[in-house]
mmJSON file of the N, C-alpha and C atoms, coordinates in Angstrom:
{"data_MODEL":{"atom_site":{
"group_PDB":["ATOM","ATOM","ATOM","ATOM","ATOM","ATOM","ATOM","ATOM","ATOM","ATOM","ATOM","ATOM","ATOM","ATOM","ATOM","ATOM","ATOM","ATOM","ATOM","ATOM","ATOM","ATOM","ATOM","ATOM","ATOM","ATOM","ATOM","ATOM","ATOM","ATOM","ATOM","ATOM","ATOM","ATOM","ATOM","ATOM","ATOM","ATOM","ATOM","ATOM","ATOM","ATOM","ATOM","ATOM","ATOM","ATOM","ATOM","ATOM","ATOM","ATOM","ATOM","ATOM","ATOM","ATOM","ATOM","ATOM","ATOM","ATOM","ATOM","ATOM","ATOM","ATOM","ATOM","ATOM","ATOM","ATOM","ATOM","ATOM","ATOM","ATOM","ATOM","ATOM","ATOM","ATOM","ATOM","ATOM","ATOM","ATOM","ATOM","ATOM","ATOM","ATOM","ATOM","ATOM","ATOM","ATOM","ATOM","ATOM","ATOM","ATOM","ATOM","ATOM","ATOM","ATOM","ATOM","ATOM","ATOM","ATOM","ATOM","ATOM","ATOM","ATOM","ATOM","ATOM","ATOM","ATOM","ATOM","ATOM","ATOM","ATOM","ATOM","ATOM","ATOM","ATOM","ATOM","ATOM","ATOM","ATOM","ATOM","ATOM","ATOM","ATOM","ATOM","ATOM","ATOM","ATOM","ATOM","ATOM","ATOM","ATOM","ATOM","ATOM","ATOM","ATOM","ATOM","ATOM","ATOM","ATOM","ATOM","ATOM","ATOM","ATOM","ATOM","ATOM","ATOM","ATOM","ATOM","ATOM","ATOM","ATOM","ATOM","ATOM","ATOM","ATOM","ATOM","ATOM","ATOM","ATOM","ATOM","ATOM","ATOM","ATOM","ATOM","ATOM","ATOM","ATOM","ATOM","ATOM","ATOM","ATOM","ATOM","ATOM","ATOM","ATOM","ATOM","ATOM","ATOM","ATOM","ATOM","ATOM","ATOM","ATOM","ATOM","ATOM","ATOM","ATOM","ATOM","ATOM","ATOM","ATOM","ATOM","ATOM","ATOM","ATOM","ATOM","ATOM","ATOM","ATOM","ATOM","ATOM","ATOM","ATOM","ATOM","ATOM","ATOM","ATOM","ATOM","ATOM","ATOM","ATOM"],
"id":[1,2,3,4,5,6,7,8,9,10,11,12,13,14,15,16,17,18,19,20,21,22,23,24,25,26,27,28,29,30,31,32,33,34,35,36,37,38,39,40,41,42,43,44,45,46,47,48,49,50,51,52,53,54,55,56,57,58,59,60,61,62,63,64,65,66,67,68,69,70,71,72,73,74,75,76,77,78,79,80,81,82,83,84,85,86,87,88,89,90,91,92,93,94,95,96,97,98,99,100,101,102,103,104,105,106,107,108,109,110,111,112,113,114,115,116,117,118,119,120,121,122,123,124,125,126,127,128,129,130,131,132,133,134,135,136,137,138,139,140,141,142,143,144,145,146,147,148,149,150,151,152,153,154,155,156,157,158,159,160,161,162,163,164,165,166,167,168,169,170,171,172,173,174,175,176,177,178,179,180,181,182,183,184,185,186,187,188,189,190,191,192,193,194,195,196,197,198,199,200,201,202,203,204,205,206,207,208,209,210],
"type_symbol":["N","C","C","N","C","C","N","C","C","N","C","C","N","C","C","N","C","C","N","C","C","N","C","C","N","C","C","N","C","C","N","C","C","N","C","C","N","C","C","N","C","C","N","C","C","N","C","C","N","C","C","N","C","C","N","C","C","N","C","C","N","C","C","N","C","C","N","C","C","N","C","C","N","C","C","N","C","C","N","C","C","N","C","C","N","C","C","N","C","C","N","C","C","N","C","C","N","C","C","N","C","C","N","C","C","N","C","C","N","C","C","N","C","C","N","C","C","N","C","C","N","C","C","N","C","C","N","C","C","N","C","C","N","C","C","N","C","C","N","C","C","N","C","C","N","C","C","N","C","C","N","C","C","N","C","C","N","C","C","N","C","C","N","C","C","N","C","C","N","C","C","N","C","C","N","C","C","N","C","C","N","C","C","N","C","C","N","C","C","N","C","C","N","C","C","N","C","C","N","C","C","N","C","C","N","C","C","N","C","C"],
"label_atom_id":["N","CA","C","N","CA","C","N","CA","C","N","CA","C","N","CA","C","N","CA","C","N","CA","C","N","CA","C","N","CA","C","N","CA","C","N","CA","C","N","CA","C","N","CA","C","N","CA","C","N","CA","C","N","CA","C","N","CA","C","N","CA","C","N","CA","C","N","CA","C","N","CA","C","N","CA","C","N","CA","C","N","CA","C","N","CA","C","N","CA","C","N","CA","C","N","CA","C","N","CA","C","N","CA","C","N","CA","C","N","CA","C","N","CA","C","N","CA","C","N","CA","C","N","CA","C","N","CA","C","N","CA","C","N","CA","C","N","CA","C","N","CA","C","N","CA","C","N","CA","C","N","CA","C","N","CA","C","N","CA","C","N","CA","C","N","CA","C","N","CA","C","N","CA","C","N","CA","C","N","CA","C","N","CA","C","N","CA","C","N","CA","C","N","CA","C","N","CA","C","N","CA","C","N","CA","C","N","CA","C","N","CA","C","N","CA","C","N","CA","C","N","CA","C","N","CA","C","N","CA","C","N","CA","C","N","CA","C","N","CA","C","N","CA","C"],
"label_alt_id":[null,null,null,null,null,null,null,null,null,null,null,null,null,null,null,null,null,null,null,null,null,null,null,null,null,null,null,null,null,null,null,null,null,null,null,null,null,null,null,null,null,null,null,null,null,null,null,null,null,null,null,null,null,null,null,null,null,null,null,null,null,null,null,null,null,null,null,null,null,null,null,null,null,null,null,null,null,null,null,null,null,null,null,null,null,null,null,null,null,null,null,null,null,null,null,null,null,null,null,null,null,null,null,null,null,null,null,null,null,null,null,null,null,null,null,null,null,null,null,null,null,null,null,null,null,null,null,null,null,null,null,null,null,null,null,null,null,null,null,null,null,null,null,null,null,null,null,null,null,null,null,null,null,null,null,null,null,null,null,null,null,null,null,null,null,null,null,null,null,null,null,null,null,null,null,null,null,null,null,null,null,null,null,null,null,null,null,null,null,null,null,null,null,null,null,null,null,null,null,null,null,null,null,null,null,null,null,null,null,null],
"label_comp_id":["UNK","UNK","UNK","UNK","UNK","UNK","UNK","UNK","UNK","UNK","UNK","UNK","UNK","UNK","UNK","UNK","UNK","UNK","UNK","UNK","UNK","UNK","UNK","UNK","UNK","UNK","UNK","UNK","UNK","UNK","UNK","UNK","UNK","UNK","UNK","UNK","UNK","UNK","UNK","UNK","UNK","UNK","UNK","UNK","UNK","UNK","UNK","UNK","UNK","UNK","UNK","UNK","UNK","UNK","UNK","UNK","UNK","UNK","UNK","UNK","UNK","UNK","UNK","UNK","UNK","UNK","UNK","UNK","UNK","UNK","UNK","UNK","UNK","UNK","UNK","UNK","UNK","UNK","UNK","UNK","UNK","UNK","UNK","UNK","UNK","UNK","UNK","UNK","UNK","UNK","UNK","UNK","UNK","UNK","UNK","UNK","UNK","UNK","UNK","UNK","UNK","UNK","UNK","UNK","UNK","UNK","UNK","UNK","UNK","UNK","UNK","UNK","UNK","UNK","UNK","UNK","UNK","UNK","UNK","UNK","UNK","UNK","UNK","UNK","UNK","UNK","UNK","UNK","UNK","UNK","UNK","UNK","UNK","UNK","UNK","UNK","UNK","UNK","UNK","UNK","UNK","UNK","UNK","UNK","UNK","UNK","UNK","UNK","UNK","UNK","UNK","UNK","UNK","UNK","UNK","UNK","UNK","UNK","UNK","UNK","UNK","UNK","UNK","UNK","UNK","UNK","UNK","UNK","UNK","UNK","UNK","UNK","UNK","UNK","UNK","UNK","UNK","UNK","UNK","UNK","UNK","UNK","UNK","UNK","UNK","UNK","UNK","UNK","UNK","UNK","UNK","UNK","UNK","UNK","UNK","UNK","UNK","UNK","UNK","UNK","UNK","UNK","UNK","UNK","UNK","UNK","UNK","UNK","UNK","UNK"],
"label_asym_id":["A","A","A","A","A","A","A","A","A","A","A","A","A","A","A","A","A","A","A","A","A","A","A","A","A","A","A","A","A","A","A","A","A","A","A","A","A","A","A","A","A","A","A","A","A","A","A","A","A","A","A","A","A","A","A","A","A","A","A","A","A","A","A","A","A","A","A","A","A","A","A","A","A","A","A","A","A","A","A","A","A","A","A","A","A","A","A","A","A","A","A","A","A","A","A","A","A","A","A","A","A","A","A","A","A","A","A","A","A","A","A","A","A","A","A","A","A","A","A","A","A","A","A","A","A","A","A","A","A","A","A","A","A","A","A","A","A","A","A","A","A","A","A","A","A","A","A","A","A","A","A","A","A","A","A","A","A","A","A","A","A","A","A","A","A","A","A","A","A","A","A","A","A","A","A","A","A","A","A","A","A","A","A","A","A","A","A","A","A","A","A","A","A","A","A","A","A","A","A","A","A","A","A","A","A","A","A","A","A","A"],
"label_entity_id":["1","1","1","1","1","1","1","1","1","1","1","1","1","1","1","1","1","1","1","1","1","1","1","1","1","1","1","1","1","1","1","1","1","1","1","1","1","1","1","1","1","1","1","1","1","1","1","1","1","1","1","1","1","1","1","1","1","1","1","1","1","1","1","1","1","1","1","1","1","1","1","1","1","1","1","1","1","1","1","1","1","1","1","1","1","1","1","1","1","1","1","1","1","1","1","1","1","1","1","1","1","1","1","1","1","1","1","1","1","1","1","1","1","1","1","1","1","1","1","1","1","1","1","1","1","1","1","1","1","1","1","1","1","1","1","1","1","1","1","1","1","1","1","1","1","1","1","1","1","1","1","1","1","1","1","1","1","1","1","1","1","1","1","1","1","1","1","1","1","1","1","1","1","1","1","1","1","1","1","1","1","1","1","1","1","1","1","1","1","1","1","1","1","1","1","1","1","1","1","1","1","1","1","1","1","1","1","1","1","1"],
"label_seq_id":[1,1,1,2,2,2,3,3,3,4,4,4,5,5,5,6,6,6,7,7,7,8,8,8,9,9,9,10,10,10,11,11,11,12,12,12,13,13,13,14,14,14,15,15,15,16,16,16,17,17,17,18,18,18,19,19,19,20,20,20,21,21,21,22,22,22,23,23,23,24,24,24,25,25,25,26,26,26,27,27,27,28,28,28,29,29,29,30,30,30,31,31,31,32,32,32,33,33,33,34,34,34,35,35,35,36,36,36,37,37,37,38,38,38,39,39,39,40,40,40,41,41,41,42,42,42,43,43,43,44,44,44,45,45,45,46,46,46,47,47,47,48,48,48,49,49,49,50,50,50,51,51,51,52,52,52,53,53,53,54,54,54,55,55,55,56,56,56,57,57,57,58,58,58,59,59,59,60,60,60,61,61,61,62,62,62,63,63,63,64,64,64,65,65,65,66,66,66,67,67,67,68,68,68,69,69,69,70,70,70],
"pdbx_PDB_ins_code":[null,null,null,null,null,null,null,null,null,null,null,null,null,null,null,null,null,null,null,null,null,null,null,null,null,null,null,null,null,null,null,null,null,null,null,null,null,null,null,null,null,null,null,null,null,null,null,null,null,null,null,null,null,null,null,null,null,null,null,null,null,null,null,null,null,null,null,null,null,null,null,null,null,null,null,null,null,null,null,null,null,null,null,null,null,null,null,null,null,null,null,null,null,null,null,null,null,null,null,null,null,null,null,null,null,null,null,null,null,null,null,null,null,null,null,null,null,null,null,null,null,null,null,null,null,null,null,null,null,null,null,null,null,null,null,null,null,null,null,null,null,null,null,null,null,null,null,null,null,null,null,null,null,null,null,null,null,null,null,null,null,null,null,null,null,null,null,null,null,null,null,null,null,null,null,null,null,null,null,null,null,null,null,null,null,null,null,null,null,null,null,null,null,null,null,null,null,null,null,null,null,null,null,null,null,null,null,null,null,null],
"Cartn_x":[31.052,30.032,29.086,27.906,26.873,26.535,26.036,25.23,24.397,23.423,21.815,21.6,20.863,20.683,19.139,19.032,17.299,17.3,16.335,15.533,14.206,13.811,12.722,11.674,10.629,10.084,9.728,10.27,10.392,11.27,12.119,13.32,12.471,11.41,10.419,11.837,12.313,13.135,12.171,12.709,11.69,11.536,10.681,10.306,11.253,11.83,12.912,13.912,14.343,16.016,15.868,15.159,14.694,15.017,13.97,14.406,15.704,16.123,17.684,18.585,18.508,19.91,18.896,17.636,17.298,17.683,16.921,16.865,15.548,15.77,14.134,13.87,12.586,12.003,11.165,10.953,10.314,9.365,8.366,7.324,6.822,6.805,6.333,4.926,4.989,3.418,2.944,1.397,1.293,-0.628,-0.121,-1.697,-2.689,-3.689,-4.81,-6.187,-5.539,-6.773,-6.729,-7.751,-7.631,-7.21,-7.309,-6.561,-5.409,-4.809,-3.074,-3.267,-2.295,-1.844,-0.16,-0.081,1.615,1.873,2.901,2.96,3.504,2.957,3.544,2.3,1.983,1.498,0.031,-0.23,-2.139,-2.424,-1.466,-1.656,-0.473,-0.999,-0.044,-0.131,1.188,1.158,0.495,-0.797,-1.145,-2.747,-2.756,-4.062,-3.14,-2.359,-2.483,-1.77,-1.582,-1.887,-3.522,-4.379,-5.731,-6.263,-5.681,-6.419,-5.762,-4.545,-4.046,-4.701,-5.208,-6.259,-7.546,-7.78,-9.675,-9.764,-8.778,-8.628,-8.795,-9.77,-9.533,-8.302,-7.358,-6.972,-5.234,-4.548,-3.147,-2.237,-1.427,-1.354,0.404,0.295,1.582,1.924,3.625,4.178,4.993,4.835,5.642,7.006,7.188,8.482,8.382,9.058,8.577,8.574,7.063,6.294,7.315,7.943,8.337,7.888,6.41,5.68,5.474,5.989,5.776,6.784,7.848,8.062,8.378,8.489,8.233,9.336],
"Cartn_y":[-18.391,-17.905,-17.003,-16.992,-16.729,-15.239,-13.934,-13.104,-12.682,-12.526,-12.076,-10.847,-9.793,-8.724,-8.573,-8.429,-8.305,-7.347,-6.432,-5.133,-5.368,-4.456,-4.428,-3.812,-3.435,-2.762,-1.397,-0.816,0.825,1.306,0.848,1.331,1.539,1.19,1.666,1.268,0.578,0.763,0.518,1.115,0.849,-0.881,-1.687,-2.91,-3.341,-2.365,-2.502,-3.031,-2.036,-2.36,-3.363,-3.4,-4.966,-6.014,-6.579,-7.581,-7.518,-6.63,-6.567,-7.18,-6.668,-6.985,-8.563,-8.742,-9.791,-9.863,-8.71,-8.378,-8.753,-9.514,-9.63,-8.663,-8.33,-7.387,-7.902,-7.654,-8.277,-7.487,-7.439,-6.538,-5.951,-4.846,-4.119,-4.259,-4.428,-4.557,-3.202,-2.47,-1.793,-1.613,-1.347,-1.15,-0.187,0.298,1.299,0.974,1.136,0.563,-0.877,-1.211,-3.085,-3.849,-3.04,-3.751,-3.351,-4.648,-4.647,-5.214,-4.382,-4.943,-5.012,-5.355,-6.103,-5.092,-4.448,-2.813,-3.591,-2.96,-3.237,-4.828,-5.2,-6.334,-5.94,-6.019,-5.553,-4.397,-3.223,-2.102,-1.391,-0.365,-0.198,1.159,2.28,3.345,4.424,4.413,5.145,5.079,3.666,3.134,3.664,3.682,4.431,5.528,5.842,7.784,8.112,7.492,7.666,6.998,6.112,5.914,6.705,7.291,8.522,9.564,10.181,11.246,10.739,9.668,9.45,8.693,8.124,7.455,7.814,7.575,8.886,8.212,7.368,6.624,7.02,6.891,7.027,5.795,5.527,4.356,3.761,2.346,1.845,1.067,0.843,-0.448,-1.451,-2.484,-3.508,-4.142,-5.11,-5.394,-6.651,-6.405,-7.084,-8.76,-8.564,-10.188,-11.104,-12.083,-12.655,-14.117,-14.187,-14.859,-14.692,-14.119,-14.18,-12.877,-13.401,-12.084,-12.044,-11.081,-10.969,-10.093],
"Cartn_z":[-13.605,-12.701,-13.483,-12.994,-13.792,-13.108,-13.662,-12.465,-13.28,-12.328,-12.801,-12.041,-12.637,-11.874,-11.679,-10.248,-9.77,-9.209,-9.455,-9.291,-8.511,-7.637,-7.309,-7.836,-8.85,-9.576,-9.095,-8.097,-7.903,-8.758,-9.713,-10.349,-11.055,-11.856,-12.772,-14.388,-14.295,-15.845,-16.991,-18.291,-19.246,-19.669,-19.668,-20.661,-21.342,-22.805,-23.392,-23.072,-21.771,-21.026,-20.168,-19.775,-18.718,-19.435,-20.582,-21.598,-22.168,-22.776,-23.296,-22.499,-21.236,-19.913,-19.309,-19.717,-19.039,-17.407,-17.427,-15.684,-15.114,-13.991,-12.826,-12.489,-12.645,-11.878,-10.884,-9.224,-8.516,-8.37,-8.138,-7.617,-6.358,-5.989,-4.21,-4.143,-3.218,-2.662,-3.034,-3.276,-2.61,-2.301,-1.157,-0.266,-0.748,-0.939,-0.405,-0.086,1.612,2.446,2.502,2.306,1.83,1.255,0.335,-1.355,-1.407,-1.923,-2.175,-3.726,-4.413,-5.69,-5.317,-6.886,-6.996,-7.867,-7.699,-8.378,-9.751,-11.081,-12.488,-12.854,-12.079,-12.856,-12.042,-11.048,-10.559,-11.075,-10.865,-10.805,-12.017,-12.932,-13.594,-12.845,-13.314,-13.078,-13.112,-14.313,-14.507,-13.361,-12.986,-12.291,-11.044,-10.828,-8.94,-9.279,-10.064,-10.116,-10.218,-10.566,-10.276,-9.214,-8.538,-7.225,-6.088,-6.229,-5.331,-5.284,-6.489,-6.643,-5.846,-6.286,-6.224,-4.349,-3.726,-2.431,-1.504,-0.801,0.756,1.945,1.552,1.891,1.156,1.631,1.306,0.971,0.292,-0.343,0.379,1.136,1.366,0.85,1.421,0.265,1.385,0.456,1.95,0.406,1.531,0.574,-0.715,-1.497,-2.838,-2.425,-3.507,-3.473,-4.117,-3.574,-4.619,-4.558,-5.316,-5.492,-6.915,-7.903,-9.328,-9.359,-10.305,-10.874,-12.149,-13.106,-14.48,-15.332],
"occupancy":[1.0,1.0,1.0,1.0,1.0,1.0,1.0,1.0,1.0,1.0,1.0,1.0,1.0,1.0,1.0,1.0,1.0,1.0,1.0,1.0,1.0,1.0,1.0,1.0,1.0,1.0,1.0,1.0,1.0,1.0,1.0,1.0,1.0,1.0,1.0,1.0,1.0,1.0,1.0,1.0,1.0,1.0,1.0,1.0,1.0,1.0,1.0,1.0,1.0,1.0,1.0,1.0,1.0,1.0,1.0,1.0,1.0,1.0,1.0,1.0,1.0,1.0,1.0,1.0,1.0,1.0,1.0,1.0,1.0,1.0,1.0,1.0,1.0,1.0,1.0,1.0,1.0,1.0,1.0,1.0,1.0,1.0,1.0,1.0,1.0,1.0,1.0,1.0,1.0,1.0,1.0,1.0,1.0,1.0,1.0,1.0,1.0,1.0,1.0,1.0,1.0,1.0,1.0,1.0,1.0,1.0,1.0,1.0,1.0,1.0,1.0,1.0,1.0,1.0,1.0,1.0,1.0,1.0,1.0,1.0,1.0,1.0,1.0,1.0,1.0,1.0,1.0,1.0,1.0,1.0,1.0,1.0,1.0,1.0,1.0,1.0,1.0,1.0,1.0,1.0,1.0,1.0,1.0,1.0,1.0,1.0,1.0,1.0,1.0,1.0,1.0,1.0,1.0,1.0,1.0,1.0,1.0,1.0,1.0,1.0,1.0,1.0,1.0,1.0,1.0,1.0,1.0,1.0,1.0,1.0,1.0,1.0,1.0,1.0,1.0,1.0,1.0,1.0,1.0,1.0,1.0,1.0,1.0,1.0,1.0,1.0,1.0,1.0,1.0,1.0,1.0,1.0,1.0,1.0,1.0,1.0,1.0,1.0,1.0,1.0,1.0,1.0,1.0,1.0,1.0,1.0,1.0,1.0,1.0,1.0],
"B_iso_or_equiv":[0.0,0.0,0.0,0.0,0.0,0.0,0.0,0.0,0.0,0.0,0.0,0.0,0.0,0.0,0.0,0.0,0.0,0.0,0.0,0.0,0.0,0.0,0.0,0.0,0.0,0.0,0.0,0.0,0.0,0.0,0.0,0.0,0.0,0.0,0.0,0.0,0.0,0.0,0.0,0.0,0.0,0.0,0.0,0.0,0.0,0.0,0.0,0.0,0.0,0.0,0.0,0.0,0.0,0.0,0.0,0.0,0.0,0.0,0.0,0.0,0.0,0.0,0.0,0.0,0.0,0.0,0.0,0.0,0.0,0.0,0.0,0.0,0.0,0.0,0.0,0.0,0.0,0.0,0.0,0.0,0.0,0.0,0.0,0.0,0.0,0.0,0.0,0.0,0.0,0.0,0.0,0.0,0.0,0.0,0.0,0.0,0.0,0.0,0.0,0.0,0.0,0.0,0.0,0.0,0.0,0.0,0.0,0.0,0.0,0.0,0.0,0.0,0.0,0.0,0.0,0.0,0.0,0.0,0.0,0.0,0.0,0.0,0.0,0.0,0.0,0.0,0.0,0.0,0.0,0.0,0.0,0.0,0.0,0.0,0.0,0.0,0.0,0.0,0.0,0.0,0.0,0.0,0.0,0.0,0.0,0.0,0.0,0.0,0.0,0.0,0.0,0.0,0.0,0.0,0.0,0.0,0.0,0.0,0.0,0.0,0.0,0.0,0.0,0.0,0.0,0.0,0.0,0.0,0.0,0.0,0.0,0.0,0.0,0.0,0.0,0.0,0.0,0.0,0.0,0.0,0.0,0.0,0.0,0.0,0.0,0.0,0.0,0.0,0.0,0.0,0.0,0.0,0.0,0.0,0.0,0.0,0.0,0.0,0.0,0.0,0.0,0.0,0.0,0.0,0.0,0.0,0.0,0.0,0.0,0.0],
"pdbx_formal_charge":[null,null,null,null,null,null,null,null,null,null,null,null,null,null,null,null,null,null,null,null,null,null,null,null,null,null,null,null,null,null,null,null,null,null,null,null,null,null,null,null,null,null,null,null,null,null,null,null,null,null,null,null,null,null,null,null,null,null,null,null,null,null,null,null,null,null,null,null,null,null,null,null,null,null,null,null,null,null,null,null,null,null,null,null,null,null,null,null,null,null,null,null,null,null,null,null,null,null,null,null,null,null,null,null,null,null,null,null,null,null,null,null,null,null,null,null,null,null,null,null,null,null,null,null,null,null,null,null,null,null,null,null,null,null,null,null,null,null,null,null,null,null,null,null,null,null,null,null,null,null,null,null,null,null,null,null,null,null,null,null,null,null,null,null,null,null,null,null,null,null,null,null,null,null,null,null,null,null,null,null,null,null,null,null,null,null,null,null,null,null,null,null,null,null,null,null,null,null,null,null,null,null,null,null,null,null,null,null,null,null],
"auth_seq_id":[1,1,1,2,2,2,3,3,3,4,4,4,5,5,5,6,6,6,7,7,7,8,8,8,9,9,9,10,10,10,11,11,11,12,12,12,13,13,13,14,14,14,15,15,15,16,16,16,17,17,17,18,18,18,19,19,19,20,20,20,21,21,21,22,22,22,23,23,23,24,24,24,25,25,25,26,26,26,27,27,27,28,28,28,29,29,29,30,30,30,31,31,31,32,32,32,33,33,33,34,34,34,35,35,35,36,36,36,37,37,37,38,38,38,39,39,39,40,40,40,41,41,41,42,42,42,43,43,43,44,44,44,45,45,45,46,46,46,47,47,47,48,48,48,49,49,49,50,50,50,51,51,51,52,52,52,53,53,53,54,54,54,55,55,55,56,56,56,57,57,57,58,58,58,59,59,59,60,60,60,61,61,61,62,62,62,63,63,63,64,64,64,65,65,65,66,66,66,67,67,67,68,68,68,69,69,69,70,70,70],
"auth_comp_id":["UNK","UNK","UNK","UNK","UNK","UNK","UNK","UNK","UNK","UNK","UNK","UNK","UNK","UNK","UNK","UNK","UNK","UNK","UNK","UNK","UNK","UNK","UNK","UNK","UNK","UNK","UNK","UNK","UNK","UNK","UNK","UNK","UNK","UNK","UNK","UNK","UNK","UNK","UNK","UNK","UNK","UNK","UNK","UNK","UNK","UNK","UNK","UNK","UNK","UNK","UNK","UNK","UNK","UNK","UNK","UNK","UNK","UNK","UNK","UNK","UNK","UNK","UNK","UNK","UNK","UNK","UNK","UNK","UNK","UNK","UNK","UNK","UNK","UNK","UNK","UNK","UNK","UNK","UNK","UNK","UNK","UNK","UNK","UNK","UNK","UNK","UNK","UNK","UNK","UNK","UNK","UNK","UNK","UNK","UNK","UNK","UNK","UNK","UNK","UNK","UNK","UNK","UNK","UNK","UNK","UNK","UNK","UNK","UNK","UNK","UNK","UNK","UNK","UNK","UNK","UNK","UNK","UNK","UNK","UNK","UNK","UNK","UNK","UNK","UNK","UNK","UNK","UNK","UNK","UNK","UNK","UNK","UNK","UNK","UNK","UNK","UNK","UNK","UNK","UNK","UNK","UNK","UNK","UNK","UNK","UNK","UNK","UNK","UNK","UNK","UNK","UNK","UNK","UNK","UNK","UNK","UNK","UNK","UNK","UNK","UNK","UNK","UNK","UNK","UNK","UNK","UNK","UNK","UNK","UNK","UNK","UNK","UNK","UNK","UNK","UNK","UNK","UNK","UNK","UNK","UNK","UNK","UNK","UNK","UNK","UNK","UNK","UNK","UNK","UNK","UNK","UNK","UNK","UNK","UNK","UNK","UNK","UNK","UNK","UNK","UNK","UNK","UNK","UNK","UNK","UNK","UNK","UNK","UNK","UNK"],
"auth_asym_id":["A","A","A","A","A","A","A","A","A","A","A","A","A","A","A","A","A","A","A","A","A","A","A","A","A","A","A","A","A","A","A","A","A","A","A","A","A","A","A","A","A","A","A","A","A","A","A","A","A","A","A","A","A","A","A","A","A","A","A","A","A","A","A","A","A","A","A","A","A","A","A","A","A","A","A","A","A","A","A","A","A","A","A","A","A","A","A","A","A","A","A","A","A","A","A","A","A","A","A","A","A","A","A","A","A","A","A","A","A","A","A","A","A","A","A","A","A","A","A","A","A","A","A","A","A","A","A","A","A","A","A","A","A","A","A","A","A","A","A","A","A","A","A","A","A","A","A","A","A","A","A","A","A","A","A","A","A","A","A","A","A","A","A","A","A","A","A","A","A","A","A","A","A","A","A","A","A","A","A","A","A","A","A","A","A","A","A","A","A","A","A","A","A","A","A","A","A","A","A","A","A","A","A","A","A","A","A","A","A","A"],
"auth_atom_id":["N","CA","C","N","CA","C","N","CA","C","N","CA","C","N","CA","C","N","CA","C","N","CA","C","N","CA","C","N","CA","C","N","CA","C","N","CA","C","N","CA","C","N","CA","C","N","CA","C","N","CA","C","N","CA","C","N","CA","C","N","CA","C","N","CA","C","N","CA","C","N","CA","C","N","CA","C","N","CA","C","N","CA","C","N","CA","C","N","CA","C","N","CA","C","N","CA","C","N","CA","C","N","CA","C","N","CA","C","N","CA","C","N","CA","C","N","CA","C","N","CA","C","N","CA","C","N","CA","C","N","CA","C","N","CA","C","N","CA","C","N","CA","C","N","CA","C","N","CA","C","N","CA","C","N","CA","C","N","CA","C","N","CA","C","N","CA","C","N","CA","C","N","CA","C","N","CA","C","N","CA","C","N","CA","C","N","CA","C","N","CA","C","N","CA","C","N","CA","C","N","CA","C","N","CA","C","N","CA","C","N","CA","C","N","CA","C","N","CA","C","N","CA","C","N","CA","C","N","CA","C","N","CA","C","N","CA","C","N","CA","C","N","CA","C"],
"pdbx_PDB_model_num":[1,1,1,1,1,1,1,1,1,1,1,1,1,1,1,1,1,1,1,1,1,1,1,1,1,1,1,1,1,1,1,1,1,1,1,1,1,1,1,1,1,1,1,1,1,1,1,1,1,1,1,1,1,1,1,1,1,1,1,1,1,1,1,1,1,1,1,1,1,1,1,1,1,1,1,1,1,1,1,1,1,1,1,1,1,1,1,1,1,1,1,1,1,1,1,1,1,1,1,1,1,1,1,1,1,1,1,1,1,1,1,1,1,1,1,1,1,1,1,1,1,1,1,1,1,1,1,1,1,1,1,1,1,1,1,1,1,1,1,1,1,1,1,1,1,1,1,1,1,1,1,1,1,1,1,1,1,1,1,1,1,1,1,1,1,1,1,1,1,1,1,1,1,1,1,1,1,1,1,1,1,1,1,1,1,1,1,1,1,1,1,1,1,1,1,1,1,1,1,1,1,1,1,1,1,1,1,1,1,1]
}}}
């Protein structure tokens, strides 16, 4: 029997350890306002720590896309 371990990309793990353990990472939605990115692949971290600052708009998350994951 085979097991694979899948994560939702809020665990934020580093790149490194992801590839090593060859773990899925799925991706969360997340909203502000209109626009939805795919957290880690639309949007990196450092881009919605600046649209949290700059947004008059507060930012949500729905449950991970799993329409691509990486």
């Amino acid at each position: 029997m085979t097991v694979k371990i899948v994560i939702d990309s809020v665990a934020d793990l580093p790149s490194d350890v992801v590839k090593e353990l060859g773990i899925t990472v799925v991706p969360l939605g997340v909203g502000f306002g209109t626009e939805v990115y795919r957290d880690g692949i639309d949007l990196t971290a450092e881009q919605f720590y600046d649209k949290l600052r700059h947004s008059k708009t507060l930012p949500v998350t729905s449950m991970p896309l799993l329409l691509e994951v990486r």
